[in-house]
Structures are given as C-alpha cells and as structure tokens.
C-alpha positions, 0 to 999 in steps of 0.5 A, a space after each residue: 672945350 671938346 673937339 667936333 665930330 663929323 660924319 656923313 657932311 654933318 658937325 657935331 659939337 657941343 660947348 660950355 654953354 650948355 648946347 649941343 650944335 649941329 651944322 652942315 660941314 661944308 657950309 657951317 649953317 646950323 641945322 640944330 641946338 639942343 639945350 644940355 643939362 651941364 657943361 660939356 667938357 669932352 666931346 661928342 662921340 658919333 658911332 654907329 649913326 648916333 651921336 654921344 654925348 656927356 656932361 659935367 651933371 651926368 647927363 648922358 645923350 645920345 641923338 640921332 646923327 641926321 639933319 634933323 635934332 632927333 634924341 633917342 634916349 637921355 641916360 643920368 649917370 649921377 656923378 660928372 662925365 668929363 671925358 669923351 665916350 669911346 666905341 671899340 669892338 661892337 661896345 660903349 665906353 663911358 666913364 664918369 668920376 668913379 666908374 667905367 661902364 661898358 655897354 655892349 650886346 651879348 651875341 644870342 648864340 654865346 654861352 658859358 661852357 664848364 
C-alpha cells in the first residue's frame, strides 16, 4: 500500500505481506527481505543513511540503508502505525493510532535561562 523509497541506487519497499524488500534501483534485483511483524500500510522513510519503517502491530524498524539487510533497532510502540514516519529539522516523527512521538537530540550546549 505505501510507496518506495530510494536513495543511493537502492529501493526500499515493504507490502501487505509482511516483508520489507530491498533491491537495486536501476536493475530491480533484490538484494534483501526481512520478514514484518504486521501489515505495512505507509511507507518507508530513508533518512539520515536508515530506513524507517512501521506497521499495522506497532512494530517500529529501522535498518540500515546499504546493500546488505542490517536492522539497527526494532521499537514496539503497542498501538498500530499506519502512517509514514517523517524527518524535518534533525527530528523523527512517528504517529501511531493515539499519539505523535518525536524523537530528536538535544544539542549539548542548550540550556533553560530564567
């Protein structure tokens, strides 16, 4: 249901199915699968060399973007995500049924004046 993401000659894509796919942009070989908890309704989300990716479960992903399948960190956020994570100004957003979350860092020379 979502669309593809491409970046750096690779296409990322994941299905209904519960697969996330990889493959060469110019050939369309595949170069990788990953199995999904859950359905993907929005679509992935490469950012910052990763790919994002959530699903219909609340099974958040994120991978690396590169030829070979390498998944950094898996997230549950317990309610389904069926929208596409967005980056905008150094921050992920990711909303699920209820919620937006934003996740971002906090520069180290930042403070709260009075």
């Amino acid at each position: 249901m979502g669309t593809p993401a491409i970046a750096k000659g690779l296409l990322f894509i994941a299905d209904t199915g519960r697969m996330l796919h990889c493959l060469d942009s110019k050939t369309g070989r595949a170069l990788w699968t990953h199995e999904i908890n859950g359905e993907a309704w929005g679509s992935a989300l490469v950012a910052d060399g990763k790919v994002f990716l959530g699903t219909r479960t609340g099974t958040f992903y994120v991978f690396a973007a590169k030829k070979e399948k390498t998944l950094i960190s898996t997230v549950e956020f317990r309610e389904p995500i069926s929208a596409t994570a967005v980056a905008a100004n150094g921050t992920l957003y990711i909303a699920t049924m209820s919620r937006l979350f934003a996740v971002g860092s906090i520069p180290a020379q930042s403070h709260i004046s009075d």
